[in-house]
GUDO-375328 format. One record per residue: residue in one letter; x, y, z of N, C-alpha, C, O, CB in turn. Coordinates in pm, whole numbers, plus 50000, padded with zeros to 5 digits. Glycine has a CB too. Example, Ala and Ser with C-alpha at 12.3 -4.5 7.8 and 13.67 -1.06 7.14 Angstrom:
2
a513194943150780512304955050780513204967050780514244966850846511314955350905 s512854977550708513674989450714512905000350787513415011450804514084994050572 
***
This chain:
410
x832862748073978832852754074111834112750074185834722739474172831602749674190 x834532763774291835682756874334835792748574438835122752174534836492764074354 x836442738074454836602724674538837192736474718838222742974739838362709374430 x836252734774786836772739774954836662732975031835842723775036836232749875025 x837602736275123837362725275255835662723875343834712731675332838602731775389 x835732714875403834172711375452834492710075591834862698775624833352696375386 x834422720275696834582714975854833202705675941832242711575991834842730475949 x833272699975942832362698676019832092696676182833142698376244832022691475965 x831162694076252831652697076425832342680176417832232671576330829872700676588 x833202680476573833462672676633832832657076643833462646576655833442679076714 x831242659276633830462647376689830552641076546830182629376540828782650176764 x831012647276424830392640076325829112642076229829062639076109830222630976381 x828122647576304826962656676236827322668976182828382673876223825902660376328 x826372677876061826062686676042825012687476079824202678376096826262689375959 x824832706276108823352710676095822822716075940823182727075899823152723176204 x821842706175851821742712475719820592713475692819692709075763822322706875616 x820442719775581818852717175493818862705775391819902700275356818362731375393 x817962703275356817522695075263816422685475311815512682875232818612688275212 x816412681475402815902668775423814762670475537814742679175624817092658775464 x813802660075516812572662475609812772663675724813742657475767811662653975610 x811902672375826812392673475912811392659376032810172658776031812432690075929 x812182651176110811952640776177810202641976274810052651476351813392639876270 x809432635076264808592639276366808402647476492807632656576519808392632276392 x809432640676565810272646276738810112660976725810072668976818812342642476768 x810012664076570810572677176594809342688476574809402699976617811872679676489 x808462683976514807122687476542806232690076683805472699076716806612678676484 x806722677176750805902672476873806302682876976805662685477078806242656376926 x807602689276932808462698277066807532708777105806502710577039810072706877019 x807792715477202807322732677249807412741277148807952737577044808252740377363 x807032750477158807282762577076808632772677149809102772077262805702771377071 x808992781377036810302786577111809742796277137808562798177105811712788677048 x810732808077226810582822077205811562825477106812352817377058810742830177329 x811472838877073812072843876980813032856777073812492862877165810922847976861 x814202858977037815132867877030814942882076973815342883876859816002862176971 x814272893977052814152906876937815482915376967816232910877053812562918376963 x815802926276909816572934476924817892932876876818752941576892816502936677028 x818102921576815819732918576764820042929376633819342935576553819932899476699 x821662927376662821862936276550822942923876495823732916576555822492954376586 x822532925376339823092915676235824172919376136824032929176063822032911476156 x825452910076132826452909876036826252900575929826262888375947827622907476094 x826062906475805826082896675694827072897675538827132904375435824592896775659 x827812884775613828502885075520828242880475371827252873175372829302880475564 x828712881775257828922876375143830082871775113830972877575176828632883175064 x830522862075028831832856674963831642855074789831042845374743832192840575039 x831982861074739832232858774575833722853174581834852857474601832122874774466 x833032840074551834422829874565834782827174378834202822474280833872810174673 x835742831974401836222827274244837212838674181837662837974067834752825774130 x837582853174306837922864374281837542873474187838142873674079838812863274274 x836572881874210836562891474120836912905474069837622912674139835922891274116 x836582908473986837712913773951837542932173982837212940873902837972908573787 x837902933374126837182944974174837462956474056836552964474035837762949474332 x838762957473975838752970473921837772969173768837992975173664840482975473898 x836822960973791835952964473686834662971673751833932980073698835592951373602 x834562965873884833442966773984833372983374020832392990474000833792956374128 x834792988074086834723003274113836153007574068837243007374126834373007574282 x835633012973902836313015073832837343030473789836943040373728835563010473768 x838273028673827839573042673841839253046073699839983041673611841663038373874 x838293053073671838063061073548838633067373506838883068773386837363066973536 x839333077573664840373087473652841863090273598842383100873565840453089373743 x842543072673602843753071473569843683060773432843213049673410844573066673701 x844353070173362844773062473209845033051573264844033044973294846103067573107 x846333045873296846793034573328845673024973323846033014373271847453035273448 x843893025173377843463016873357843113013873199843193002373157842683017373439 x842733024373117842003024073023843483012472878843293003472796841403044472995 x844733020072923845943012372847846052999072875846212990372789847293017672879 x845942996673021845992979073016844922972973024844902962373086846702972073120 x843422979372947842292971172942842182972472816841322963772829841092974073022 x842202974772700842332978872557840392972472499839562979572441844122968072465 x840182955972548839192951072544837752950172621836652947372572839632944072535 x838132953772775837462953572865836992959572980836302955773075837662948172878 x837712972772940837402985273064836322988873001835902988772885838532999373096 x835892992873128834722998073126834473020073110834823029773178834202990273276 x833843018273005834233032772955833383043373110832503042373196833283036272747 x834623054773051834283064573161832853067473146832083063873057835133078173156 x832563077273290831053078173275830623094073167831143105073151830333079073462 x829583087973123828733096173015829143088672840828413088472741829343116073031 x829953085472848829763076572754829273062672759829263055072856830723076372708 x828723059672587827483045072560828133031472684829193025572664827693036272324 x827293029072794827413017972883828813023972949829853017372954827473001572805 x828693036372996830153038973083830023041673226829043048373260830973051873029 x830993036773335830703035873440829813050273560829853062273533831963030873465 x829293045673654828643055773716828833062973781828503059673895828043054473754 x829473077673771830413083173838829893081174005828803077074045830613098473781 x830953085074075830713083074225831143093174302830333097974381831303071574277 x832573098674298833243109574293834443116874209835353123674256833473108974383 x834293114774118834903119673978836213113173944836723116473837835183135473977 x836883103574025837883093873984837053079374003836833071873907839343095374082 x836633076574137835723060974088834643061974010834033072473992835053052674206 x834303049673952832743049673858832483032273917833163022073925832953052273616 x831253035973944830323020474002830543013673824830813021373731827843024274074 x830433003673810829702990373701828802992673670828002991073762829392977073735 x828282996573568826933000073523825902988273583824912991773648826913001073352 x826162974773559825372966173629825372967773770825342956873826825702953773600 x825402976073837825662975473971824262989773989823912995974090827692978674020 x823802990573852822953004973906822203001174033822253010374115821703011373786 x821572991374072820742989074176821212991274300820462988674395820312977774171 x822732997074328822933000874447823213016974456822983023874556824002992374496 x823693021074346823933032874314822663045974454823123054274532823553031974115 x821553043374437820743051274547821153048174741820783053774844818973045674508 x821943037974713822203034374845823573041674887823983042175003822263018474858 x824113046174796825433050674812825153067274770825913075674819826593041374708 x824423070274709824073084874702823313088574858823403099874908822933087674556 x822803080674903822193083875038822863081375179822583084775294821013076775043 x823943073075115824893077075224824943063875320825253062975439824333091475308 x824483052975219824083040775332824783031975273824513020175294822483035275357 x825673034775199826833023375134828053030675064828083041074998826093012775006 x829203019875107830233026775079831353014475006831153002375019830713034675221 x832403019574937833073011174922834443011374949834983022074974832853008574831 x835302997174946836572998175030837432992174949837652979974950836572991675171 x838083002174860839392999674770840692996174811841293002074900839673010174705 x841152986174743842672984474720842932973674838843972973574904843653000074736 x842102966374851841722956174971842152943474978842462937074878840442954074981 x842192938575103842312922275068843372918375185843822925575274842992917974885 x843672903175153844332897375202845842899075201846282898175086843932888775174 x846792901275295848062905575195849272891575164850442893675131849012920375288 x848772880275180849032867175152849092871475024848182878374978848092855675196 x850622866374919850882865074831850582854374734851012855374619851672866974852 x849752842674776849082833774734847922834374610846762836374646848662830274840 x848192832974478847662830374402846322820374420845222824274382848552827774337 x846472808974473845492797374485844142801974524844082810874608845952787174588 x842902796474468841902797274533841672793274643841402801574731841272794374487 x841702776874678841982773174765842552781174857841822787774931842442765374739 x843992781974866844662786174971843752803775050843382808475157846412787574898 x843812806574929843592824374964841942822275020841862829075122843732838174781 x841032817575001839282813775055839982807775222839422810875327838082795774920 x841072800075220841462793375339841612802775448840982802675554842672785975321 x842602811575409843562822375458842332830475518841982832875634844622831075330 x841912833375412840612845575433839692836575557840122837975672839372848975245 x838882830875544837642826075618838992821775789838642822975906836512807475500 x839752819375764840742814975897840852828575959840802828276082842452807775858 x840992840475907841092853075922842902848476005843212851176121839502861676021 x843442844075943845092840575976845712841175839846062830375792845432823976051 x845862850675776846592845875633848312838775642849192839375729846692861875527 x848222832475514849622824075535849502815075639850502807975654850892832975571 x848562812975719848942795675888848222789775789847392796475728847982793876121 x848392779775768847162767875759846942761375849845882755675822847232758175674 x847442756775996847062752076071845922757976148845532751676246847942749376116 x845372768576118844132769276197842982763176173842642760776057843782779876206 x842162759476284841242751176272839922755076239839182749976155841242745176367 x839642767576338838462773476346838102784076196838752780776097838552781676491 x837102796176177837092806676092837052819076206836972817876328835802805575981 x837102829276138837232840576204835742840676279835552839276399837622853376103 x834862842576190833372848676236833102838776411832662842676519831772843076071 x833682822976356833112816576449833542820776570832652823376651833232804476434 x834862822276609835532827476696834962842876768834802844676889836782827776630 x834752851376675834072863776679832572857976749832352862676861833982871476511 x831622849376701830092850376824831072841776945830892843777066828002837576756 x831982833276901832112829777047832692837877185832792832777296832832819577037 x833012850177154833482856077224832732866177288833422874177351834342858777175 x831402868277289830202870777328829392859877451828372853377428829522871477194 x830032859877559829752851477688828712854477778828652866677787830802851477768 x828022850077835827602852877985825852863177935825142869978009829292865478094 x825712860877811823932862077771823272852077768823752842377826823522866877642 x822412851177725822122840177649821822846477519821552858277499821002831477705 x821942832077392822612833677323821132822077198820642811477235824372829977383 x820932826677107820122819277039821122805276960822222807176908819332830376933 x820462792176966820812788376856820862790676720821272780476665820552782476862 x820662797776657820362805476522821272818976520820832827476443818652809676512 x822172821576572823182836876612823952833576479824052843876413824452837776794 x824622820976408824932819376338824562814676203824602802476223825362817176383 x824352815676121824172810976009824352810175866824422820475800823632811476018 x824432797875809824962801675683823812796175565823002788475615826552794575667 x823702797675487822612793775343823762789375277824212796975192821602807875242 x824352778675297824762765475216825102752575240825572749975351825602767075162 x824952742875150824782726875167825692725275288825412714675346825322716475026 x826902733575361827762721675427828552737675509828832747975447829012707375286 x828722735375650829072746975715830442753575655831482747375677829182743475864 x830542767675569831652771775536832772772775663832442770975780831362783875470 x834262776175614835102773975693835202784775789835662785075904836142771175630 x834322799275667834362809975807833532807675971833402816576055833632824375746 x833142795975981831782794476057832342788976142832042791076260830542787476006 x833662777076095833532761176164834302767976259835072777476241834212744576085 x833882759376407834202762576522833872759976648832662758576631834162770276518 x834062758276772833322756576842832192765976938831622762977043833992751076882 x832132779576850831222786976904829482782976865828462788276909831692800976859 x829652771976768828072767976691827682779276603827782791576607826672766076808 x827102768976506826702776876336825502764476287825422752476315828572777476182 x824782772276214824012761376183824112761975994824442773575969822312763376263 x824002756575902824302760175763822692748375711822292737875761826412754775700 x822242755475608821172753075580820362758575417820092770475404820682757775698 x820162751875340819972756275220818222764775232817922776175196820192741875109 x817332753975297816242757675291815182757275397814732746175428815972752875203 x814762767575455814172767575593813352759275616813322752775721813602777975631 x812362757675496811672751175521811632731875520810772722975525811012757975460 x812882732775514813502718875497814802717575609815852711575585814062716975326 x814512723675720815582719775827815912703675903815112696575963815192728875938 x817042701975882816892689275976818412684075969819252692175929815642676475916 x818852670676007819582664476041820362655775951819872644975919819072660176117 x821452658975909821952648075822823522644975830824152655575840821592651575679 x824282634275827825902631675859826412620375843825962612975756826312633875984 x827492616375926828192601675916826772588675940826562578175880829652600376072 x826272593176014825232579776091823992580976053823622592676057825072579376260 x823092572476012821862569175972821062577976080820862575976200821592552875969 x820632589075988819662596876164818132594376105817252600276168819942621676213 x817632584375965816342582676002815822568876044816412558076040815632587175902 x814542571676087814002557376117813722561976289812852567076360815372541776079 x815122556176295814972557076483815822570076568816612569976662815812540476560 x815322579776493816492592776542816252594776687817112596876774816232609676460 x814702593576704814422599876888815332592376929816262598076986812822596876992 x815392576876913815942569277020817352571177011817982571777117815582554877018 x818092572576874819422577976915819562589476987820552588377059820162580076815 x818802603977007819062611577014818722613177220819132622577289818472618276890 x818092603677261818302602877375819222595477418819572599677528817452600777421 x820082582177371821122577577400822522589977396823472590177475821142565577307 x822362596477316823182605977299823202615877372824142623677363823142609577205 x822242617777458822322632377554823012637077606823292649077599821822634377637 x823652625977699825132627077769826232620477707827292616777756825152621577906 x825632619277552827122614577525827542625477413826772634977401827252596977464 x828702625177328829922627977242828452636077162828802647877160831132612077154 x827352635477113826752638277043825742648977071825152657077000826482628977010 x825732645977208824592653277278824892669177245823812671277190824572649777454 x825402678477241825622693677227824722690377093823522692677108827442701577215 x825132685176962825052689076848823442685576807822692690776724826192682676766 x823232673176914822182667476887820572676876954819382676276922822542652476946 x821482686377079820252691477130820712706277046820582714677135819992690977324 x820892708877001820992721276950820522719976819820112730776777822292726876960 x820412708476717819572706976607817882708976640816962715276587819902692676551 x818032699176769816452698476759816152713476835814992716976816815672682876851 x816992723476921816152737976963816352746176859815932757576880816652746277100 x817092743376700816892750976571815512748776507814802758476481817972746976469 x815182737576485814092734476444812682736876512811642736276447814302723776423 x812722739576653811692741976761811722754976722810722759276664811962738376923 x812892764276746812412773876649812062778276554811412788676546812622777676639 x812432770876453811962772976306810612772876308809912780576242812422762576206 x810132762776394808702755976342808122762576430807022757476448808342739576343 x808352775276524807662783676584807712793176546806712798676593807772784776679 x808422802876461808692812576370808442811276286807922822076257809512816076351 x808382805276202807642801276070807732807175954806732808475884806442801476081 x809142812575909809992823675873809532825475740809262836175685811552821375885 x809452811875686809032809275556807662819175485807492823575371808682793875565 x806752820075620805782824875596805732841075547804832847875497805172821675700 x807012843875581806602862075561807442862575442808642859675444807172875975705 x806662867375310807432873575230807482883475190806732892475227807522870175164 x808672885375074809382901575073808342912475087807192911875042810212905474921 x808882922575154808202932775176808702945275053809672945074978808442936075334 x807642955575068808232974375023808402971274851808912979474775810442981175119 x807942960074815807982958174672809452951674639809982956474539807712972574595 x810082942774699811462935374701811002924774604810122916074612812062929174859 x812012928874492811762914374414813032909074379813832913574297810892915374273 x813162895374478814672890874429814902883174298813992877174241815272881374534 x815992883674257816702881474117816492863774161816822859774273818722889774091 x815932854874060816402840674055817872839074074818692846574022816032834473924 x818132829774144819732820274166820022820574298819132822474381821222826774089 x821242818674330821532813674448821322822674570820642822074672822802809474440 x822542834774492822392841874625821312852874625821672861674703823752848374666 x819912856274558818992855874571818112850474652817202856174713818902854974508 x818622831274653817642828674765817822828174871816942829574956817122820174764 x819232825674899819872828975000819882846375100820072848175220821052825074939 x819692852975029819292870575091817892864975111817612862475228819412888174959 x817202863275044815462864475122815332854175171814122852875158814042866375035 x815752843175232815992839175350816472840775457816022838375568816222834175346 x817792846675412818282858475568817322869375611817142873675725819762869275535 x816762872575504815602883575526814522880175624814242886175728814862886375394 x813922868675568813002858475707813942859275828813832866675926812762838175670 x814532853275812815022849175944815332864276019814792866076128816482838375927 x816062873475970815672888476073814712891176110814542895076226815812900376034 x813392889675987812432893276062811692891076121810842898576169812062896476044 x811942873276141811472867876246811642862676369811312851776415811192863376220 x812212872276417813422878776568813612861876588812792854076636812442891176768 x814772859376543814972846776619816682846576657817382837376700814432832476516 x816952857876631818452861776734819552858976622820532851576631818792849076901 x819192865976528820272859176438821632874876443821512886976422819352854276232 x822822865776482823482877176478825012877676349825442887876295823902878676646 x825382867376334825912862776159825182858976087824322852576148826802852676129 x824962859275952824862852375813825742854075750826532863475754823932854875734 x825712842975667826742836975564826452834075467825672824675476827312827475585 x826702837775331826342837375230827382834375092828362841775091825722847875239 x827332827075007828362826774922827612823574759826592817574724829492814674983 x828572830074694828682831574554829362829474424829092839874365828652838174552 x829922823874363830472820974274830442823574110829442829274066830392812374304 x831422819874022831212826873911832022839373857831832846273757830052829973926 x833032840073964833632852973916835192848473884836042856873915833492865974039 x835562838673837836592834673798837122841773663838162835673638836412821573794 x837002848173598836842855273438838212852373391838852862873385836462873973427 x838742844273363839952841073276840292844673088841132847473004839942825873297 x838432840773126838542847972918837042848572897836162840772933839432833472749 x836992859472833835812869172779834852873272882833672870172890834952862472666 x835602881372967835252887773087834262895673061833322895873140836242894673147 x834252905072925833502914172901833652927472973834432924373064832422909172916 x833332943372991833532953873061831942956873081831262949673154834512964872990 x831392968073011830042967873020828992960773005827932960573069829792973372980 x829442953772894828152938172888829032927172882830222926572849826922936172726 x828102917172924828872902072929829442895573023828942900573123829812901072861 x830162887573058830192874373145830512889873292829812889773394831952856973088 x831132896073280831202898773442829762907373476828972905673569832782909373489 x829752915373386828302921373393827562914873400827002917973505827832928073313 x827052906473357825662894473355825482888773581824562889673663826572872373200 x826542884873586827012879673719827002892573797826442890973905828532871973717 x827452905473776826952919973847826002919473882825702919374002826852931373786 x824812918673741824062924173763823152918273906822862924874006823592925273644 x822892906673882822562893173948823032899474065822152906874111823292877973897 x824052899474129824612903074254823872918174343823452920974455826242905274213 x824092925174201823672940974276821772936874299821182938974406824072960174121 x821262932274205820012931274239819272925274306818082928474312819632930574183 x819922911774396819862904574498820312914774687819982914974806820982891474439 x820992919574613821432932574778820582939274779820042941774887822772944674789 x820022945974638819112956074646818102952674698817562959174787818812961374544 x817602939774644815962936174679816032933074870815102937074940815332917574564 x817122926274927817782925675048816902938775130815872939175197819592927475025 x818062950175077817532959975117816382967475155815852972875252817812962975078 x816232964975003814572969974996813662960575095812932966875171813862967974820 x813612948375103812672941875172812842943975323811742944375379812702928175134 x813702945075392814242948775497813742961075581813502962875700815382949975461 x813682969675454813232983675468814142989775600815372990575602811462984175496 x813352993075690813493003675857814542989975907815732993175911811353007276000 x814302977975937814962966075980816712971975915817602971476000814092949275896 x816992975375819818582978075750819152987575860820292992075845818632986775572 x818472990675959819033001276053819542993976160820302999776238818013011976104 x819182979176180819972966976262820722960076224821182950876292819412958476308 x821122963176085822152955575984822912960175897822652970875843821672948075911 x824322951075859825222960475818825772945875691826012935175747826492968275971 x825882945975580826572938375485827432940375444827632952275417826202936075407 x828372931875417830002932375396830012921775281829392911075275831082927575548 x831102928875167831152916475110832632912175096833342919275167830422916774979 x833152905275047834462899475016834692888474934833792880274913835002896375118 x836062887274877836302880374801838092875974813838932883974854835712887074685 x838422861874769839752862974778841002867174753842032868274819839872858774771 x840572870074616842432879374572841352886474473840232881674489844432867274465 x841402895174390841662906174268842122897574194842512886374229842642919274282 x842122904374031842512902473907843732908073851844012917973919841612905873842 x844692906173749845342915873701845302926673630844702927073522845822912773669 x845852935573675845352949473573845062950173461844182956573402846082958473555 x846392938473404846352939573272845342931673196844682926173285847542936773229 x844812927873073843752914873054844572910673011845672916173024842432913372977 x844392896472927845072886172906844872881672781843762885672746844882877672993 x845472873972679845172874972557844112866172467844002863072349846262874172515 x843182863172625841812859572585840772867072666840002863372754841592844572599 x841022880172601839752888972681839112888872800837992893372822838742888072628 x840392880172935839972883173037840582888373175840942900073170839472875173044 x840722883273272841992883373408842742874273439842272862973440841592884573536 x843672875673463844062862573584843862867073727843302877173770845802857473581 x844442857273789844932863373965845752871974018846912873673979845472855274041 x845202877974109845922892074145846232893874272846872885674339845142903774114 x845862903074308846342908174442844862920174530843852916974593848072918674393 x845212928274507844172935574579842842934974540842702929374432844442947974580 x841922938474586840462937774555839372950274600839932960274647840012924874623 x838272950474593837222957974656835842952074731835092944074675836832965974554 x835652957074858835002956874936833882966574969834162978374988835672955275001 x832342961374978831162968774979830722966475128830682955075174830072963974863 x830402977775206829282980275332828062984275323827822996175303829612989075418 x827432978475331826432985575343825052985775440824452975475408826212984675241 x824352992075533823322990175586823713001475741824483010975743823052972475596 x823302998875797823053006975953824093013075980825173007175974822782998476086 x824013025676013825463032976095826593034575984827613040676016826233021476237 x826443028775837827373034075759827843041175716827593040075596827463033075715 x828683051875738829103067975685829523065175518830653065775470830783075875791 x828593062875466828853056275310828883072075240829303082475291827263043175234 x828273069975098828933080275003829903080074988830313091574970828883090875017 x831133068074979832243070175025833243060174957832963048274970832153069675164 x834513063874878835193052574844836293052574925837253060174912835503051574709 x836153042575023837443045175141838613036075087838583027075003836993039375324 x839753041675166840923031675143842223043775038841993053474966840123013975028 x843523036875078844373045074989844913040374876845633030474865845353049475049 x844323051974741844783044274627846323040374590847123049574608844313051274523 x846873027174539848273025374507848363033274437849123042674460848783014574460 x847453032374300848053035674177847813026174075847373014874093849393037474190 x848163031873953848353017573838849713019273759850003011373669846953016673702 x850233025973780851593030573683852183016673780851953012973895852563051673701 x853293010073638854142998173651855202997773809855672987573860855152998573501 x855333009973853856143007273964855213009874091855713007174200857473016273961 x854243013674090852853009474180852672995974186852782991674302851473014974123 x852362985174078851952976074116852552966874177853772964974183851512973074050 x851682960874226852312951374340853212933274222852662925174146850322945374487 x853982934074247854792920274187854882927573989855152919773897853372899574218 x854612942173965854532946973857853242939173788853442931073698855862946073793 x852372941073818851102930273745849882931673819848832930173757851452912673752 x849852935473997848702941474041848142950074136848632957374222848242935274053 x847472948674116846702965874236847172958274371846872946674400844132970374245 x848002967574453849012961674553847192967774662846142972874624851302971974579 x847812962374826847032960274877847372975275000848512977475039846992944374903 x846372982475039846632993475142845752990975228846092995375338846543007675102 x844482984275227843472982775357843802962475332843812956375225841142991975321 x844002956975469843852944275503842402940675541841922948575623844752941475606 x841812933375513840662928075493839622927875665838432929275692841112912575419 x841252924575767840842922875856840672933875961840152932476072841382914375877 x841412949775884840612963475981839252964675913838482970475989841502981375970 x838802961975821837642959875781836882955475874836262963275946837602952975687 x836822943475887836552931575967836352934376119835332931676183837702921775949 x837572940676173837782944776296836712954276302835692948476340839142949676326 x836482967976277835592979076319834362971376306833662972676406835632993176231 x833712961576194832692958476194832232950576304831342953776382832572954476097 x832782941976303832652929476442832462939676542831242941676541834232917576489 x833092948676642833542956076737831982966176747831212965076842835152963776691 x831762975676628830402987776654829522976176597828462978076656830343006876546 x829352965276515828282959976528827682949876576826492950576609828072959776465 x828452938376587828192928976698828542930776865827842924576945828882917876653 x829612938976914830032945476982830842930177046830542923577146828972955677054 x831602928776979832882915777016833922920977093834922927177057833732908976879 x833502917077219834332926577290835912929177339836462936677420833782926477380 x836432916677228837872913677195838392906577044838022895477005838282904077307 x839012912776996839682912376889841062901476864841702898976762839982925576881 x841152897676977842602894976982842522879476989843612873976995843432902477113 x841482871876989841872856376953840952858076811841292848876736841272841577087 x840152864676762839392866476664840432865976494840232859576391838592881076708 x841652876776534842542875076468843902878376505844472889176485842222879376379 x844502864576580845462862176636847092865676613847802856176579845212852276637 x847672877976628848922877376621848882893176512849792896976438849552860576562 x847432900276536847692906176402847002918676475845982916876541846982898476245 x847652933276459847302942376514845802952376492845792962776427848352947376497 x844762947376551843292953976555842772964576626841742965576693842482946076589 x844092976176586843592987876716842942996376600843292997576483845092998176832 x841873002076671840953013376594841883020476506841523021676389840203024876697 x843463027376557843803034176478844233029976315845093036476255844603038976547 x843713021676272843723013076162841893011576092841463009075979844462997176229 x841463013476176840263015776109839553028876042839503040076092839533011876189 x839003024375913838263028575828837763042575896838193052975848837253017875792 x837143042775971835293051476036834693048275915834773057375832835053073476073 x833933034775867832953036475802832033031575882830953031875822833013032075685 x831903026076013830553029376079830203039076193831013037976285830123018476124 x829313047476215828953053076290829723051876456829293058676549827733050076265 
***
């Protein structure tokens, strides 16, 4: 897995899962709950994958010559991709979204990405979640910046969230995020011993250095333990795929539907590193497809009428090279592909302008150069679905006027 940075707040605490949750936190009120939000959820397939296997240019030789081992055959032939509009073809492992995109409720966004020339995982997951490519000095992530710029409501503790051990970097910030593996295991854990005698620290702390982080754990958990999220499961016949981000979707799933104001999720994935024996129709990338498409699907499906308050985005850090490599797989690349899908999406649709694959198309001669930046993506979504009503510290120094956007939402 790849090694990422870990922000954590100011005071020194995280908000995580794992661990029991303290008495105090039982004894509290009950919350109200938040109805009517409309939800951004992101995904990260950290490890780059390798979009041109994902939504595959069937149409242009160029792919089929520099995959000799691992393209994925056009559609109608044995395991060949699923046509979409007669030059892209979906991943055969990806059939489970295929009805979402015939109906017009998912779309995809070619030739994408970051336009940071950075090979590194590291760096490029950095770049990306900073929504600043090339600074490293930024502190915050994009998303976090994005709820913080939503003032003068009120505002749930739970608006943010992520389903993993330690707050990702898109989160860290001072707008508040809470990151959490398992609902039913919310609670408190960091630099300082928080069991035994937590009440009593946690009132010494009220007015001090700790106090924000400390009262905002315990009104997550007042809600939790008044929502009881855990309790409702999948609906409409949703059956999620075992692994991570499986459990991670039907937990975001609770938590929507148990109005508790959630207006980010965060979600991440790994495994798509394919350096050798990538496979095209079956095997290491397909296996990891499949897993992926059938975890959104079941998402979906469980969600049902609720997908009309929500919109999923996915992303990843760089693309692969066109060419494979002389152990049947990718290296690092450059452009990538991006999936929407849920409420207000004008899907059916493979948006974005194709480079090309012929040798003086590619970008550094080696990859699918980049025509949509990650962050007009980013921009229209934040803007018609969270309704962020400024763009301009969200991603700083970098031009977010509509006329750069997609229309892939309503």
């Amino acid at each position: 897995m790849i090694d990422r940075r870990i922000f954590l707040k100011s005071s020194g605490l995280a908000l995580v899962g794992g661990s029991l949750l303290p008495s105090v936190f039982v004894k509290m009120a009950n919350a109200a709950t938040t109805k009517g939000s409309k939800t951004l959820v992101a995904i990260f397939q950290r490890g780059a994958v390798d979009g041109l296997n994902v939504i595959v240019p069937f149409g242009e030789k160029a792919y089929y010559d520099a995959r000799p081992t691992i393209a994925v055959p056009r559609p109608g032939a044995a395991g060949g991709a699923i046509d979409l509009d007669g030059f892209f073809g979906l991943h055969p492992s990806l059939a489970s979204l295929t009805p979402y995109f015939k109906d017009h409720s998912a779309a995809f966004v070619h030739a994408a990405g970051s336009p940071d020339a950075t090979r590194s995982h590291f760096d490029a997951q950095d770049f990306m979640e900073s929504g600043t490519p090339g600074v490293k000095s930024t502190e915050d992530g994009f998303l976090s910046r994005a709820v913080g710029m939503k003032k003068g409501t009120p505002v749930s503790p739970l608006r943010a969230v992520a389903l993993s051990p330690a707050l990702p970097r898109i989160l860290a910030g001072s707008a508040g995020a809470v990151a959490m593996t398992n609902l039913s295991q919310f609670g408190i854990r960091g630099g300082a011993n928080v069991s035994g005698g937590f009440e009593s620290m946690y009132a010494e702390a009220v007015a001090g250095t700790l106090g924000g982080t400390a009262k905002e754990s315990f009104e997550v958990a007042r809600i939790l333990k008044s929502a009881d999220p855990q309790k409702l499961q999948p609906e409409n016949g949703a059956v999620y795929p075992n692994g991570p981000l499986g459990n991670s979707l039907r937990q975001i799933a609770q938590l929507i539907k148990s109005n508790v104001g959630l207006e980010v999720a965060f979600a991440d994935v790994s495994g798509w590193d394919t350096h050798a024996g990538e496979g095209g129709a079956q095997g290491q990338l397909a296996n990891n497809l499949r897993n992926f498409s059938d975890a959104i699907a079941a998402f979906t499906r469980d969600l049902g009428s609720r997908m009309g308050d929500v919109v999923l985005v996915t992303m990843s850090e760089f693309g692969r090279t066109v060419r494979e490599n002389g152990n049947r797989g990718t290296d690092h690349g450059h452009a990538n592909v991006m999936l929407v899908l849920g409420g207000g999406v004008k899907g059916g649709k493979v948006y974005g302008k194709w480079p090309g694959l012929s040798s003086q198309q590619l970008y550094e001669n080696r990859d699918l150069a980049i025509t949509t930046d990650f962050r007009d993506v980013f921009s229209e979504l934040l803007t018609k679905q969270l309704a962020v009503p400024s763009l301009r510290s969200v991603f700083p120094g970098y031009d977010t006027s509509p006329s750069k956007w997609k229309g892939i939402l309503a």
